[in-house]
C-alpha positions in Angstrom: -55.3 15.4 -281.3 -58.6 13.3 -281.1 -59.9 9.9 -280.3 -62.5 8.0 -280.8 -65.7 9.4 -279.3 -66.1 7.4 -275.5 -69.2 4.7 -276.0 -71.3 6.0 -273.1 -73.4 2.5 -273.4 -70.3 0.5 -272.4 -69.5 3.6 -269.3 -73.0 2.9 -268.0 -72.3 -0.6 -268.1 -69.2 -0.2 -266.0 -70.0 -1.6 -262.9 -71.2 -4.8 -265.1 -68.0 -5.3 -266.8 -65.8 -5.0 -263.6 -68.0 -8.0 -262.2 -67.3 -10.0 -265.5 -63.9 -9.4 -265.2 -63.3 -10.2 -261.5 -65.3 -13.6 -262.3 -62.5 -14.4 -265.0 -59.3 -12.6 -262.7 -60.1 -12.7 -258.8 -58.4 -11.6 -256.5 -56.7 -8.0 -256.9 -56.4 -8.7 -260.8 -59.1 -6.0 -261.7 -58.2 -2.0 -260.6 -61.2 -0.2 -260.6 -60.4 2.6 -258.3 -59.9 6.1 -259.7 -56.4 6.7 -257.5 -55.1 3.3 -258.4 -56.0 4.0 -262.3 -53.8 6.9 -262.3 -50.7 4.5 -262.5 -52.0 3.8 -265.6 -53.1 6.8 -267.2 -50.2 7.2 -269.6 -47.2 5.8 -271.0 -43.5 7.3 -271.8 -46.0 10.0 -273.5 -47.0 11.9 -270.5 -48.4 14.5 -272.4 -51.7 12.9 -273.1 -53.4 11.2 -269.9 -56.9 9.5 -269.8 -58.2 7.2 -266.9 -59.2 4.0 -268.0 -62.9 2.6 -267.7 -60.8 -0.4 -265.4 -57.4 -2.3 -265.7 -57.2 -6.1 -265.5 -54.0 -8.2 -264.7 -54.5 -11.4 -266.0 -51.9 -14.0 -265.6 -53.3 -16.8 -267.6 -53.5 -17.4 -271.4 -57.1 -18.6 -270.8 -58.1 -15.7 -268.8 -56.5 -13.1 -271.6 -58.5 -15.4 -274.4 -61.6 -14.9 -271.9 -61.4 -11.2 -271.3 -61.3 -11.1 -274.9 -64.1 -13.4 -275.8 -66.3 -11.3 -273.1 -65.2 -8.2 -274.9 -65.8 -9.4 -278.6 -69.2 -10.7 -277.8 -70.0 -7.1 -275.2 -68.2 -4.8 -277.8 -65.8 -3.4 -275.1 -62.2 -2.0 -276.1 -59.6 -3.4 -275.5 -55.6 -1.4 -274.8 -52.7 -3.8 -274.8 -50.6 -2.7 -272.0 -46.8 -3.7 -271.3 -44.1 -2.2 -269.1 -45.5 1.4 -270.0 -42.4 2.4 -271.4 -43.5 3.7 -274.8 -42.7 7.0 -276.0 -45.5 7.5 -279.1 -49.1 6.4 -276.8 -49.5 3.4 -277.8 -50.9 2.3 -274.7 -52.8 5.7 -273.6 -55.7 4.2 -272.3 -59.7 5.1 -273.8 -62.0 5.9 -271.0 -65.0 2.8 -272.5 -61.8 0.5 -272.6 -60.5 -1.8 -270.3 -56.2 -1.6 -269.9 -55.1 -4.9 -270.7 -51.6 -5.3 -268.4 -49.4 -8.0 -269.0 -47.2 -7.0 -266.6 -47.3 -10.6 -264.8 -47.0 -12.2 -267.5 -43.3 -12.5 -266.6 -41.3 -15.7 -266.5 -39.0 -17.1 -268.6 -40.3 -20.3 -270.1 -37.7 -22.4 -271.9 -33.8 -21.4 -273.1 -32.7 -23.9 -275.4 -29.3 -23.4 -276.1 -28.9 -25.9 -278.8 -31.5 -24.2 -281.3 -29.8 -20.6 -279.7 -33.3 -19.6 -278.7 -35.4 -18.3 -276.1 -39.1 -18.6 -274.9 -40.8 -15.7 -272.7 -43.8 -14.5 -271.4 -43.9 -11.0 -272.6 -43.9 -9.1 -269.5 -40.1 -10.5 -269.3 -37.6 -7.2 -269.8 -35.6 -7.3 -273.0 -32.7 -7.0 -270.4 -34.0 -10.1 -268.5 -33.6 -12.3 -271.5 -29.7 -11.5 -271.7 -29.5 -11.8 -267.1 -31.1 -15.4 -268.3 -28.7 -16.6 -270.2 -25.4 -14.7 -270.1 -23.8 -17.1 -267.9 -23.5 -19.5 -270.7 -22.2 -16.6 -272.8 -25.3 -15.3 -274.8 -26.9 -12.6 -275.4 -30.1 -11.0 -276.5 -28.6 -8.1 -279.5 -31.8 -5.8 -279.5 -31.1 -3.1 -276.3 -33.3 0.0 -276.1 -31.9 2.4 -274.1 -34.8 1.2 -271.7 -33.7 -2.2 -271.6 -33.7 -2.4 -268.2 -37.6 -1.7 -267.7 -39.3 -2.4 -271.3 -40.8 -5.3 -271.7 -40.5 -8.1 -274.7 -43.7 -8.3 -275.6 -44.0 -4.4 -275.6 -40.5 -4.9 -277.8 -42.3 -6.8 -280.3 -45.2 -4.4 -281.0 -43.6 -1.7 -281.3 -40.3 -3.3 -283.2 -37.7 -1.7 -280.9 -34.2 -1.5 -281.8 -31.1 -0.5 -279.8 -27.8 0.7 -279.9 -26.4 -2.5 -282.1 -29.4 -3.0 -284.1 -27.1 -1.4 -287.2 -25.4 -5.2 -286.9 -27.4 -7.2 -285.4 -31.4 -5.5 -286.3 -34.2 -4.6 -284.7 -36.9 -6.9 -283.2 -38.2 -8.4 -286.5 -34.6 -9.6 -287.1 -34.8 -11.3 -283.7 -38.0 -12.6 -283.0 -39.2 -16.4 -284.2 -42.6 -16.8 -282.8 -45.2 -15.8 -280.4 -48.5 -16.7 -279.1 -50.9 -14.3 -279.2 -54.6 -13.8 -278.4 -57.0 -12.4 -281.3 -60.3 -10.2 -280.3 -62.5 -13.3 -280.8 -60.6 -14.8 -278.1 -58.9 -17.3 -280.0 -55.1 -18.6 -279.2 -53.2 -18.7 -282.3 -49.5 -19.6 -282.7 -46.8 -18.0 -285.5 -43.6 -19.0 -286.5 -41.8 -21.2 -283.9 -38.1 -21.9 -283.0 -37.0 -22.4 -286.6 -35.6 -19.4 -288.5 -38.7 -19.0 -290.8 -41.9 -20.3 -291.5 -43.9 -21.1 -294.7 -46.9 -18.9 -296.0 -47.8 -15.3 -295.2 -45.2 -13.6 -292.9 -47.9 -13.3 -290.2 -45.1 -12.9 -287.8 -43.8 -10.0 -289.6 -47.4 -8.3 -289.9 -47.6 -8.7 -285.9 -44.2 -7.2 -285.3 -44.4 -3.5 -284.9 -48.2 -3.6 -285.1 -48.2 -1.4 -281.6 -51.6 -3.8 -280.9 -54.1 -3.2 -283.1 -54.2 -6.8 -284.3 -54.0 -8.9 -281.1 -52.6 -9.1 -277.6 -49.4 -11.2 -277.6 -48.8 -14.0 -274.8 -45.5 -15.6 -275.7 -42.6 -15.1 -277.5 -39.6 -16.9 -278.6 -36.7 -15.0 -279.7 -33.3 -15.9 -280.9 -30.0 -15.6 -279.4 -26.2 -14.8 -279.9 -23.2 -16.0 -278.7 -20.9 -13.3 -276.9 -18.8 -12.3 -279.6 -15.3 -13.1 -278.5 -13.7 -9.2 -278.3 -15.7 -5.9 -278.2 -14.1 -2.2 -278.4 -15.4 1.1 -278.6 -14.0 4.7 -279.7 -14.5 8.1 -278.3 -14.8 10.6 -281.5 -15.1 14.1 -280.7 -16.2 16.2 -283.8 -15.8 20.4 -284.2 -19.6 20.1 -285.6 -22.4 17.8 -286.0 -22.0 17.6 -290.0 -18.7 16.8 -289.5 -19.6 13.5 -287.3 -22.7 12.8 -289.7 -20.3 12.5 -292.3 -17.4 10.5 -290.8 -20.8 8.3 -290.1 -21.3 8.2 -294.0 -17.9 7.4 -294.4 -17.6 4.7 -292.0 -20.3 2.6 -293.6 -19.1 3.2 -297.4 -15.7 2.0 -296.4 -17.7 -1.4 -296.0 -17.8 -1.3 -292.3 -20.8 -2.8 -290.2 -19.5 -1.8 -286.5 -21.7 -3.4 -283.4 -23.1 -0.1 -283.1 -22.6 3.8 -284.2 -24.2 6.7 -281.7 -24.1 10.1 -282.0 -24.2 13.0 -279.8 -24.3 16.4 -280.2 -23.2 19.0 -277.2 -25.8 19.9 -275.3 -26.5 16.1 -274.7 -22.7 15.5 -274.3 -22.8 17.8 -271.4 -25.7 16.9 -269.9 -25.0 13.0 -269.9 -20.8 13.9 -268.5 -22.3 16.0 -265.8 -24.7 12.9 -265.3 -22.4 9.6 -265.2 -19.2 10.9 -265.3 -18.2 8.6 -268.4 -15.4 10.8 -269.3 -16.8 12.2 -272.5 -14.7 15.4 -274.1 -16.6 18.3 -273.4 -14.9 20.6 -275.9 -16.4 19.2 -279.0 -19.6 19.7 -280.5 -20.5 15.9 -281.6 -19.1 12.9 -280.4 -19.3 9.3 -281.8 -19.3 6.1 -279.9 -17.9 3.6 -282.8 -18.1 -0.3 -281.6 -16.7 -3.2 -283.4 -17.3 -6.7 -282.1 -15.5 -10.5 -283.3 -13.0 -12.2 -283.3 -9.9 -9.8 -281.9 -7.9 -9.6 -284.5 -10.5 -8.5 -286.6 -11.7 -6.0 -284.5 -8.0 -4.7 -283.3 -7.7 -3.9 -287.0 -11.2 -2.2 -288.0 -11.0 -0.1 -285.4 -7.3 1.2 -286.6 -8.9 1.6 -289.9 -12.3 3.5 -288.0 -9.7 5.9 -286.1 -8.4 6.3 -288.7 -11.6 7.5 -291.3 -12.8 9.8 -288.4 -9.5 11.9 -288.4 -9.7 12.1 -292.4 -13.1 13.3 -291.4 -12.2 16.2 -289.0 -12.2 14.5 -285.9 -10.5 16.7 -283.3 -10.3 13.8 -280.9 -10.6 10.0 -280.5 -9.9 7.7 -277.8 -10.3 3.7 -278.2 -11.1 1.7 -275.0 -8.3 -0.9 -273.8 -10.5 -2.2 -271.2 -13.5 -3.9 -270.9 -14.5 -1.5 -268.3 -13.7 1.8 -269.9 -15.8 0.5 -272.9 -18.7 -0.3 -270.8 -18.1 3.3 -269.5 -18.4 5.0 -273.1 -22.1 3.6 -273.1 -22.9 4.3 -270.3 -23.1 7.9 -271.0 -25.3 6.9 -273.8 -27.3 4.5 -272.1 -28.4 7.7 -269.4 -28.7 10.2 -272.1 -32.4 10.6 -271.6 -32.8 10.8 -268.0 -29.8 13.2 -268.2 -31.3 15.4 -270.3 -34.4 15.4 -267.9 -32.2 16.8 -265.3 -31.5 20.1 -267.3 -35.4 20.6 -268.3 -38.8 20.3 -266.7 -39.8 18.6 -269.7 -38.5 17.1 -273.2 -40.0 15.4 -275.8 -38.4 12.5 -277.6 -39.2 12.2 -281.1 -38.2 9.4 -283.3 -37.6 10.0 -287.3 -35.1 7.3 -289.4 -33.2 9.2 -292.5 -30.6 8.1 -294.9 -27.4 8.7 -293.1 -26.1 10.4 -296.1 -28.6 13.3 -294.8 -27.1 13.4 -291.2 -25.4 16.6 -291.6 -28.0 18.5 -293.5 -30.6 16.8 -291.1 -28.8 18.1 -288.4 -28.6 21.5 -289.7 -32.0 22.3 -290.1 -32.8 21.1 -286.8 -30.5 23.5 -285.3 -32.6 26.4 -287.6 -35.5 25.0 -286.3 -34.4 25.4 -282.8 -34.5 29.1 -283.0 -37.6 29.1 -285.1 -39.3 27.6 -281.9 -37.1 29.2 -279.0 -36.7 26.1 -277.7 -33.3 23.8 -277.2 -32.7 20.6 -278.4 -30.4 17.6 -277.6 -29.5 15.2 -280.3 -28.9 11.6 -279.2 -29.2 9.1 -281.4 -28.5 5.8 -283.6 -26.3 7.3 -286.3 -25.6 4.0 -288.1 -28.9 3.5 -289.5 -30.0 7.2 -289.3 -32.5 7.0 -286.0 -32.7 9.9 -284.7 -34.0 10.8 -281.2 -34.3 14.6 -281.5 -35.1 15.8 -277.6 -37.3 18.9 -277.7 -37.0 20.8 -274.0 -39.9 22.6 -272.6 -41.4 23.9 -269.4 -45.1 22.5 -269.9 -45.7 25.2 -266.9 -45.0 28.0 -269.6 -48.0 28.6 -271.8 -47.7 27.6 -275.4 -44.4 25.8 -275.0 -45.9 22.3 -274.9 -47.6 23.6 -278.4 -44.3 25.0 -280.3 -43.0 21.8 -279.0 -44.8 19.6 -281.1 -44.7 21.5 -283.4 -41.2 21.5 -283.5 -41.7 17.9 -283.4 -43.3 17.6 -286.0 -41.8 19.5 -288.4 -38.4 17.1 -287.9 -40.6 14.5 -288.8 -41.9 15.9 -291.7 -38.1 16.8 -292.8 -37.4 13.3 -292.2 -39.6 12.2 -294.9 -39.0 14.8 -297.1 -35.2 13.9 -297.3 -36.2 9.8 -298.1 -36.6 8.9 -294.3 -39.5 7.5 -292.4 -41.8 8.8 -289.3 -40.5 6.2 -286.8 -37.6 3.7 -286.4 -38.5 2.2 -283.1 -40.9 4.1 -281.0 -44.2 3.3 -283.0 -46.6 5.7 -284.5 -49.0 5.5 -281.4 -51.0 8.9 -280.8 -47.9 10.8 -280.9 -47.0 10.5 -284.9 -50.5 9.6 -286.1 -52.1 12.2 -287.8 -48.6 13.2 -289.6 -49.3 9.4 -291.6 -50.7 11.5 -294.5 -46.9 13.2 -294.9 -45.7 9.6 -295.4 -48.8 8.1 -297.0 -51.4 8.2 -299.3 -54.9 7.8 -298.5 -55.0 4.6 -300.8 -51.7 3.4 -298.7 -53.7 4.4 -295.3 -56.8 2.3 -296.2 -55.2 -0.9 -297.3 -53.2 -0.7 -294.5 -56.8 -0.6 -292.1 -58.4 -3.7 -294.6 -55.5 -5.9 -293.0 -56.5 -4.3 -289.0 -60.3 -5.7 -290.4 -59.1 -8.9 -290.9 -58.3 -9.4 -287.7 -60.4 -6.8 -285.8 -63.5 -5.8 -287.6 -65.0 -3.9 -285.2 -62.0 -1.9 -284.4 -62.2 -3.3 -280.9 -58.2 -3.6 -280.0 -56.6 -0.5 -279.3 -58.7 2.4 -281.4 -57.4 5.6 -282.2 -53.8 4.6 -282.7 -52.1 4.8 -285.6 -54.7 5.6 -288.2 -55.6 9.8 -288.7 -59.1 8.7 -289.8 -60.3 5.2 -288.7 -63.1 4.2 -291.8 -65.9 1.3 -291.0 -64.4 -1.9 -292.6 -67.4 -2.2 -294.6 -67.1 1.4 -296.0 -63.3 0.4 -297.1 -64.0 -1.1 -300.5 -66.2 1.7 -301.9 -64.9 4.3 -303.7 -66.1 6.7 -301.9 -66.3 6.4 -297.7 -66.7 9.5 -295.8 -70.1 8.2 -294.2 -67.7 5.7 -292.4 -65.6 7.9 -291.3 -65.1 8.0 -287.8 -64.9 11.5 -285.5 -62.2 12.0 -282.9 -62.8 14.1 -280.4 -60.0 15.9 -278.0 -57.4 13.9 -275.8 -57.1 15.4 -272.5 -53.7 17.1 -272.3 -51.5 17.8 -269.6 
């Protein structure tokens, strides 16, 4: 995998920059020291590591819009950074580009109840908008798994979803506006607190943009009233296809339940042994089915779900009377990935959306795949719009397993698209899924897509090397033919 090749003009000039930048952030906003860079030499990809040139912390809109003037008019790089969290290296940092960490960038603004909205500073956690405002009885719907530590604004460029996004959507379906900061240094605002906004969806072109367009300072997102009755149901399956197509079966009956997951065994054994949530462990996939409203309607879908998974083989099925024992069925689900750390040195988390019609047959060549490789791998993931999170275990201490891992990983992706799916539903495209865009894309689809990074970053100045296999000179993009703009990558240090 390759990156840009490091501007040794802007290395030299290091010493110069972290003076600029401690003129715009004093006091311990600017991390220039090689051990305290280390912190952030990664993200959730830990595979890939690179020291940043330095790491500044504003906590100003004024001192972001000046880092990024200074950087326009110096032509340093610039790599949005929020909680860290990211699986796909979205944030892995350049070694001629300052980290950009909007960690303290972390209050809650406004909550305005009457307009069901709330305004953040990004560096909020997507769980720290629900803590906000659940004692009036809202909620924010989107919840990675990693609610607890992601942040908002990280949520936005990378469109996260959840376990209830099937109902309730991902981040695009959530947000209403943000502030953000373009390479020029200029403070622009999109959409606002009403539900949609006139002229080009600019909002929609920032969501998911994993920051390549600008580095976002505010956002307002919308929220939900607690619905008034949630339940959940435990369904145990004798095989993966057989849960993949009760799945199927669910949502062509006309249901939309709060949230379908799926696991398959060796994730069902490693999340029990973990928190104890009292999953079966004589099955070979289990479903967590929720169905939120009003409690009448939710007592009978969930008859009628029961119901649909014993038509569909279920061996087992168990339906939460509490409100404890339902939090208990997710929170299995929630720990799935730190369980299945405990049972490997390593895993890698890979992130492919299919139809869910292909769930079973998805699921199958996986499993072939598995012993292609010699290497195990734990299903978990959001079954009711056909996310999967395929967890690839490896001892990175073992030579060549780190390479038959992604390669593994990447030939699920590849399936993915080849049975109508996509390369990512949440995680972002980042370093990790980059130069697989050419499976998805063609190169006519790849270059329009970099004429819309030019308009906002011409120079290819915010967060190079992500996303695009080859990065082409915006000027070269309207010729017909443009390998002179072409751009070499060399080698990302690996670990």
């Amino acid at each position: 995998m390759q990156m840009p090749e490091p501007d040794r003009d802007v290395i030299a000039r290091r010493a110069e920059i972290v003076q600029a930048m401690r003129d715009i952030v004093p006091g311990e906003g600017v991390i220039a020291d090689d051990d305290m860079l280390k912190a952030f030499e990664c993200d959730g990809l830990m595979a890939y590591r690179q020291l940043p040139l330095i790491v500044v912390l504003p906590d100003t809109v004024d001192q972001v819009s000046r880092i990024l003037e200074y950087c326009h008019d110096n032509g340093v790089k610039i790599v949005p950074r929020g909680a860290g969290t990211g699986l796909s290296g979205g944030a892995l940092p350049l070694a001629d580009a300052i980290t950009l960490g909007l960690t303290k960038f972390n209050r809650v603004l406004e909550i305005d109840y009457a307009n069901r909205c709330v305004v953040s500073q990004p560096g909020v956690t997507n769980l720290g908008i629900t803590q906000a405002v659940e004692g009036e009885g809202f909620y924010y719907a989107p919840d990675p798994s990693s609610q607890i530590a992601c942040s908002i604004g990280g949520n936005v460029a990378e469109n996260s979803g959840g376990v209830h996004c099937l109902k309730y959507g991902l981040t695009t379906n959530n947000v209403l506006g943000i502030e953000m900061v373009l390479m020029d240094g200029t403070v622009i605002r999109l959409g606002g607190k009403h539900l949609d906004a006139g002229g080009y969806d600019l909002l929609g072109v920032m969501t998911g943009s994993e920051g390549l367009l600008g580095v976002i300072t505010e956002v307002t997102v919308r929220i939900l009233k607690r619905p008034e009755t949630a339940r959940a149901v435990l369904l145990g399956f004798p095989s993966s296809e057989a849960g993949g197509d009760c799945v199927a079966a669910i949502i062509n009956a006309g249901i939309i339940p709060g949230g379908i997951e799926m696991m398959d065994k060796p994730a069902i054994h490693a999340t029990e042994e973990f928190t104890q949530a009292g999953y079966p462990l004589d099955v070979e996939a289990l479903l967590i089915v929720e169905l939120d409203g009003p409690k009448i309607e939710v007592d009978h879908l969930i008859e009628q779900v029961d119901e649909i998974a014993r038509q569909a083989g279920a061996i087992c099925s168990r339906i939460s009377e509490t409100e404890e024992e339902r939090l208990a069925f997710w929170s299995g689900r929630k720990n799935a990935f730190p369980a299945v750390g405990r049972i490997s040195p390593d895993y890698i988390c890979m992130d492919g959306t299919i139809p869910r019609g292909k769930l079973g047959y998805v699921l199958q060549r996986t499993a072939e795949m598995s012993a292609k490789y010699g290497l195990r791998c734990a299903n978990v993931f959001h079954a009711g719009d056909g996310n999967l999170h395929p967890l690839i275990l490896f001892d990175a201490n073992t030579a060549g397993e780190l390479d038959r891992a992604e390669a593994f990983g990447a030939d699920i992706l590849k399936l993915c698209v080849e049975v109508g799916g996509v390369l990512t539903g949440e995680h972002g495209v980042g370093v990790e899924k980059r130069d697989l865009m050419g499976e998805m894309f063609t190169e006519d689809d790849l270059k329009q897509q970099q004429r819309l990074k030019c308009a906002f970053d011409p120079a290819h100045q915010m967060n190079p090397g992500k996303v695009y296999p080859t990065l082409h000179r915006c000027a070269e993009l309207g010729r017909m033919h443009i390998s002179r703009g072409q751009i070499p990558f060399p080698d990302i240090p690996r670990f």
